[in-house]
VMD Tcl script that draws the C-alpha trace (Angstrom):
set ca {
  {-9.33 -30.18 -62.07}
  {-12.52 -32.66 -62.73}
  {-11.60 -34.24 -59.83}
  {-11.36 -31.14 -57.64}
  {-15.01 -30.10 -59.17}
  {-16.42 -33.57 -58.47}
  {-15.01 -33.24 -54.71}
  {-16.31 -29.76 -54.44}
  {-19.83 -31.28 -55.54}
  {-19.46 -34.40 -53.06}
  {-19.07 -32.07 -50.21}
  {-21.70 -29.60 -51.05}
  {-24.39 -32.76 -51.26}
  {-23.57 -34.13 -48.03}
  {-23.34 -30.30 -46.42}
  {-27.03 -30.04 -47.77}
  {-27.92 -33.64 -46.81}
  {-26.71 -33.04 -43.24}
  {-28.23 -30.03 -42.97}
  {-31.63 -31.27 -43.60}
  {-30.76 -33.88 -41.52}
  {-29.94 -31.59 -38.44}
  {-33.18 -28.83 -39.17}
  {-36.53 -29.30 -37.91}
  {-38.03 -29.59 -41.58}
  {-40.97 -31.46 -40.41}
  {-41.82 -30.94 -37.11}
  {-42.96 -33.55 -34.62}
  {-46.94 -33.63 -33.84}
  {-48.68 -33.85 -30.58}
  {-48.65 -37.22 -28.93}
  {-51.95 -39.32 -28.07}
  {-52.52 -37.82 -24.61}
  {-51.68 -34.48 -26.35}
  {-54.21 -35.02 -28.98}
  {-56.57 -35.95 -26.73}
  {-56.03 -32.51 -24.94}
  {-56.80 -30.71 -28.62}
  {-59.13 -32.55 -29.77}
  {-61.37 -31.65 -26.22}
  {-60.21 -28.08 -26.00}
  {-60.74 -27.46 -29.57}
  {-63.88 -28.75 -29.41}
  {-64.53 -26.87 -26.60}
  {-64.50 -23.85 -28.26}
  {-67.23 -24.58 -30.52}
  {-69.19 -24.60 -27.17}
  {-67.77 -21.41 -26.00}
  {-69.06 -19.77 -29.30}
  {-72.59 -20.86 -28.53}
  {-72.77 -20.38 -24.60}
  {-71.18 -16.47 -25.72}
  {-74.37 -16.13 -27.74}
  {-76.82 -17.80 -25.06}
  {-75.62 -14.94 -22.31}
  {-75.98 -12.17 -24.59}
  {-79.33 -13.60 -24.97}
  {-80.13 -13.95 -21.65}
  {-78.41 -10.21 -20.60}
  {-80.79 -8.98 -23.73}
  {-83.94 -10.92 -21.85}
  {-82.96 -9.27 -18.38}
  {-82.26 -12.87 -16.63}
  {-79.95 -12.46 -13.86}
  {-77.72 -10.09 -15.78}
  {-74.97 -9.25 -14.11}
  {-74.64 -12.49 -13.59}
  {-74.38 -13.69 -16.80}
  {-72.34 -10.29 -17.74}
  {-69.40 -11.75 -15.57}
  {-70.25 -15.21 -17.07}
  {-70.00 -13.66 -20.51}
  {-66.69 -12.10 -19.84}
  {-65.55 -15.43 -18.38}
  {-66.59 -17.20 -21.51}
  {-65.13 -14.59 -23.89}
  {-61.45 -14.83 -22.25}
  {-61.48 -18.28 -21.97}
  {-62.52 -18.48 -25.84}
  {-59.71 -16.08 -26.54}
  {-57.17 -17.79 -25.05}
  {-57.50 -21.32 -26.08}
  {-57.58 -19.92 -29.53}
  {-54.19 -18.41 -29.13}
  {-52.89 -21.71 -27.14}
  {-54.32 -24.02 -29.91}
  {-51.67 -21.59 -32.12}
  {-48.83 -21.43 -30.11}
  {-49.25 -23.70 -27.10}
  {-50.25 -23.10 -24.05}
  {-48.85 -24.86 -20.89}
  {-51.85 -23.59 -18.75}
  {-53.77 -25.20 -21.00}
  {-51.41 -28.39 -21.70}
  {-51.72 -27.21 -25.27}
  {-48.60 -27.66 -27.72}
  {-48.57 -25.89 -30.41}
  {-50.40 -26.22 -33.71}
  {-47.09 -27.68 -36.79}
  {-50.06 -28.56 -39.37}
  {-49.91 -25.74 -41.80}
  {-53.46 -26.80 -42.66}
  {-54.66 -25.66 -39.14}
  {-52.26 -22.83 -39.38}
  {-53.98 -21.75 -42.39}
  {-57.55 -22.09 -40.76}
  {-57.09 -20.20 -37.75}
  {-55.34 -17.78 -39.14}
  {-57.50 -17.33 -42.21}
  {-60.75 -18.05 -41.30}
  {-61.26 -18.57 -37.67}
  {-59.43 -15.41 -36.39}
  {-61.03 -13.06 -38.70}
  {-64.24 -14.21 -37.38}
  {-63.22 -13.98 -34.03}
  {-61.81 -10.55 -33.66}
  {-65.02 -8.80 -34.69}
  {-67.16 -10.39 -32.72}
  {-65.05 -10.65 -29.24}
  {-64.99 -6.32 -30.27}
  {-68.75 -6.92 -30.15}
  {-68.63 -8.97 -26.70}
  {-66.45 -5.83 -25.21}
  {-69.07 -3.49 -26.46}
  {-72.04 -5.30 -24.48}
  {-69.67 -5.69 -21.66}
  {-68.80 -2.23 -21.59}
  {-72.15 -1.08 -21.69}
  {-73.72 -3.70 -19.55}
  {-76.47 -4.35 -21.78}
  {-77.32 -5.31 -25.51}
  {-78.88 -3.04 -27.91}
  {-80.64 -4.07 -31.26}
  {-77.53 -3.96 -33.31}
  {-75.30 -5.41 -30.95}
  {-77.60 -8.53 -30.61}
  {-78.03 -9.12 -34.37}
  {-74.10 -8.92 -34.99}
  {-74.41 -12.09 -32.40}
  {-77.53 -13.57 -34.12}
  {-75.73 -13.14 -37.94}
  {-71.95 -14.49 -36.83}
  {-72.31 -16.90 -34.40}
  {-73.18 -19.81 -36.66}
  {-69.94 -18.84 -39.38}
  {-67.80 -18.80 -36.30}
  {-69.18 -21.95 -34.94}
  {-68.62 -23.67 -38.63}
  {-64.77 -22.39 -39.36}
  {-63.80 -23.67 -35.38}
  {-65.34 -26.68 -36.28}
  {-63.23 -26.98 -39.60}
  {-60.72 -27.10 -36.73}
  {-61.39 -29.79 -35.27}
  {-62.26 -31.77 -37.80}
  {-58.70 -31.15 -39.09}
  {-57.09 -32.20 -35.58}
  {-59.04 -35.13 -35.43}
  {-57.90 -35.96 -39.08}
  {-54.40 -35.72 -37.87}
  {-55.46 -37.15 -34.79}
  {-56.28 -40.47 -36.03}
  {-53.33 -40.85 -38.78}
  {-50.85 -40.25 -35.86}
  {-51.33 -39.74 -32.25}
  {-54.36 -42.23 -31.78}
  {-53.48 -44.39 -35.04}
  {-53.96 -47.54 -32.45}
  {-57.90 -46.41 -32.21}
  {-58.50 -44.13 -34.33}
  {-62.27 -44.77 -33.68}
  {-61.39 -42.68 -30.54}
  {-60.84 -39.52 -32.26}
  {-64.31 -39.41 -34.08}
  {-66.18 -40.17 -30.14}
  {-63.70 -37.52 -28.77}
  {-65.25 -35.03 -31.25}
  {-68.50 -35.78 -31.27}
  {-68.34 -36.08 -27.54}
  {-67.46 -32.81 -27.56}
  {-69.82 -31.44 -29.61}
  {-72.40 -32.86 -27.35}
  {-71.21 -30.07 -25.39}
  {-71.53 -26.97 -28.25}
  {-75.22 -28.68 -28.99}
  {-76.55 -28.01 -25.38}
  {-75.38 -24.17 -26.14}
  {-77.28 -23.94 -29.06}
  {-80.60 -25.91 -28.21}
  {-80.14 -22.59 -25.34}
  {-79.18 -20.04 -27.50}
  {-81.96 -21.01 -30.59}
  {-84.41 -21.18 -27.76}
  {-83.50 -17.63 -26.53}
  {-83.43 -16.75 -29.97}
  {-87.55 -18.12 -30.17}
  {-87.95 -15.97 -26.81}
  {-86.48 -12.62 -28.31}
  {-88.77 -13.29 -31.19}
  {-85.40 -13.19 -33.54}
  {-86.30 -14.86 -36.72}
  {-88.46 -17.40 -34.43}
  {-89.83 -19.62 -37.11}
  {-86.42 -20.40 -38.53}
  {-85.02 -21.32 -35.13}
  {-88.25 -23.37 -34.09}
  {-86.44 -25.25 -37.23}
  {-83.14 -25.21 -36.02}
  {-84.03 -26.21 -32.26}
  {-85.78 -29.24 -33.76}
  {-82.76 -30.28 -35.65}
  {-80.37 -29.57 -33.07}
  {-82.17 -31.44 -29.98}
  {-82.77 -34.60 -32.89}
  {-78.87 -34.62 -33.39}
  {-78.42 -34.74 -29.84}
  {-80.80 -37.36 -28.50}
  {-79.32 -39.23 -31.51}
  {-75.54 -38.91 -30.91}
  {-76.31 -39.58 -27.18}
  {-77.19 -42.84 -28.44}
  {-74.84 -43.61 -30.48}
  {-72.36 -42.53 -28.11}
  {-73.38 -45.14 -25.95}
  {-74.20 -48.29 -28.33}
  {-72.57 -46.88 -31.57}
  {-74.39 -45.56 -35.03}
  {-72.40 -46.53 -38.26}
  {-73.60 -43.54 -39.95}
  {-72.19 -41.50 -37.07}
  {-69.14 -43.29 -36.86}
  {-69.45 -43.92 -33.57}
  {-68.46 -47.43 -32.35}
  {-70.08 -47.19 -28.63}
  {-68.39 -47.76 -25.60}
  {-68.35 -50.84 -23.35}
  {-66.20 -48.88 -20.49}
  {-68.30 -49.30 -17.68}
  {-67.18 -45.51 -16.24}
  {-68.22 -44.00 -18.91}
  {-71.25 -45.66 -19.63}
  {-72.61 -44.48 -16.16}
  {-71.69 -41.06 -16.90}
  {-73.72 -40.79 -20.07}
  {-76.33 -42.62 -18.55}
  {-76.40 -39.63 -16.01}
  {-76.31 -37.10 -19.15}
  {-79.02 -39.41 -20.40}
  {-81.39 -38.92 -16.74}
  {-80.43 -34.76 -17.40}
  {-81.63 -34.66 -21.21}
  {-85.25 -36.65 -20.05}
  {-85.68 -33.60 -17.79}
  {-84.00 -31.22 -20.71}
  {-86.11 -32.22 -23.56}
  {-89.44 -30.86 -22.85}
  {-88.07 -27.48 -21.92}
  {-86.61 -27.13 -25.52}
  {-89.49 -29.02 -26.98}
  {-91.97 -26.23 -25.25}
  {-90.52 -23.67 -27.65}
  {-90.43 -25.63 -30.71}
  {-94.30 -25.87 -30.30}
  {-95.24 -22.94 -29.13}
  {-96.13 -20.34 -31.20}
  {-96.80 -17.52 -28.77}
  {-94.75 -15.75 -26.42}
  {-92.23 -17.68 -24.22}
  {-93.37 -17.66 -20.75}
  {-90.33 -16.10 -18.07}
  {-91.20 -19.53 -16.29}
  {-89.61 -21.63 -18.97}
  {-86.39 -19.33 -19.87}
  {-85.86 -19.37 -16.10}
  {-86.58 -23.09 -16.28}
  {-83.86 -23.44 -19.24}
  {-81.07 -21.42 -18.28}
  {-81.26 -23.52 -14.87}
  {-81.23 -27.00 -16.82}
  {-78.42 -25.86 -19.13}
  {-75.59 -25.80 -17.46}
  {-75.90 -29.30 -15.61}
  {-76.32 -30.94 -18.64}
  {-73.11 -29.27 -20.23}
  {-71.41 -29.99 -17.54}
  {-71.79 -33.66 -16.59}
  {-71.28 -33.70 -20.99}
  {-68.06 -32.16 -20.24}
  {-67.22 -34.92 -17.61}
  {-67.94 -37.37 -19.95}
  {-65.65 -35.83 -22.67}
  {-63.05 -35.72 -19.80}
  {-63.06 -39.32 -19.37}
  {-62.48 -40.22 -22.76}
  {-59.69 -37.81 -23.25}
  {-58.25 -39.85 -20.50}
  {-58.85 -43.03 -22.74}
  {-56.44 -41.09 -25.58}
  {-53.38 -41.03 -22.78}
  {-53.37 -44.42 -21.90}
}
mol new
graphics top color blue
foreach p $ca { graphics top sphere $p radius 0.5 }
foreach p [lrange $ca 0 end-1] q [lrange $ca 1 end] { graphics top cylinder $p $q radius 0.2 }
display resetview
């Protein structure tokens, strides 16, 4: 009979043992060029949050605004559905899908309850083709807490980033990310200057668009040679180092437009927010190549 018990045990231990051994307990992460995908897409969508806020800005200033009501609508999707792809995967996107239940917990948590109020708010201006009062201080007051909690994000994918997929340089992950948020920062130099130019809490954001063109002139820099305190360890790819030397040619041109509000304590002429919302987007964009390339760097 004890023996019976003890074989019943046996094969009840290696049932369970198998079992584990056959169930996806812990599933498999993204692999490098996967994570380099994330780590730019989620990134990414700090930018999105920022450019959102810069064309209700510019609907609310009456520059070019149907223009920048299809760009807004654009912006909002795209937002929207890289949020769900991060999630679940998207193969649009060449997104897999999110395992860490750390990132699980943040989007689901604290990102998405952000998000769904304010992409109500986007429908709202979108389906009355204009911004009232309200509407534009819902933008004003949730931007930033949006901004922070898809940021959390990222710096949780680029956590995981460099313990697994880019172990072999996990330097790479930090530049990818802060590459990227080279991108978000030309957004909100844009949107803090509109901010100035609706005379929305203007003194505070004279502060903030100081700060935020300092951080990046500064991570342009390090990009390029490397800052310790940045954790940035430069690049000597020759590519790349031509591209942010273009980026580096924009910002010259960039600077004084942002640097115009900052001193200014008067009304902002319709001269320079013409001037900056036809800067902006060049800037992002060749920032955006640059990202591109090293997301490349993460496949190889």
């Amino acid at each position: 009979m004890k023996d019976f018990k003890r074989m019943i045990f046996v094969s009840a231990v290696l049932c369970f043992v198998v079992g584990i051994g056959n169930s996806p307990v812990i599933a498999e992460g993204p692999s490098a060029a996967e994570y380099g995908v994330v780590l730019n897409l989620s990134g990414k969508q700090r930018m999105l949050s920022q450019k959102m806020s810069k064309e209700v800005l510019l609907i609310n200033l009456d520059y070019k605004k149907q223009e920048n009501l299809t760009n807004l609508k654009a912006t909002a999707a795209l937002f929207d559905k890289t949020l769900k792809g991060l999630r679940d995967g998207d193969e649009s996107l060449r997104l897999p899908s999110t395992v860490s239940r750390r990132i699980l917990r943040q989007i689901d948590d604290k990102t998405q309850p952000l998000w769904d109020p304010f992409y109500a708010n986007i429908k709202s201006v979108l389906e009355a083709g204009g911004v009232s009062s309200e509407q534009l201080n819902i933008v004003a007051e949730n931007n930033l807490p949006l901004l922070k909690e898809m940021n959390k994000c990222v710096k949780l994918y680029e956590k995981d980033a460099s313990k697994a997929g880019l172990k072999a340089d996990p330097g790479l992950a930090v530049t990818i990310n802060l590459a990227g948020k080279q991108r978000m920062l030309t957004q909100k130099m844009s949107k803090e200057f509109l901010l100035i130019a609706s005379n929305h809490n203007a003194p505070e954001n004279r502060l903030n668009l100081q700060e935020t063109a300092g951080l990046f002139e500064r991570t342009l820099k390090g990009l390029l040679d490397g800052d310790s305190t940045l954790d940035l360890p430069g690049t000597k790819d020759e590519a790349i180092r031509v591209q942010l030397a273009k980026v580096q040619d924009m910002w010259v041109k960039f600077k004084p437009i942002v640097s115009s509000a900052v001193t200014s304590e008067g009304t902002i002429s319709s001269e320079k927010i013409a001037a900056l919302a036809e800067h902006n987007l060049p800037l992002l964009k060749n920032m955006n190549k640059a990202v591109g390339m090293y997301e490349v760097l993460a496949s190889k």
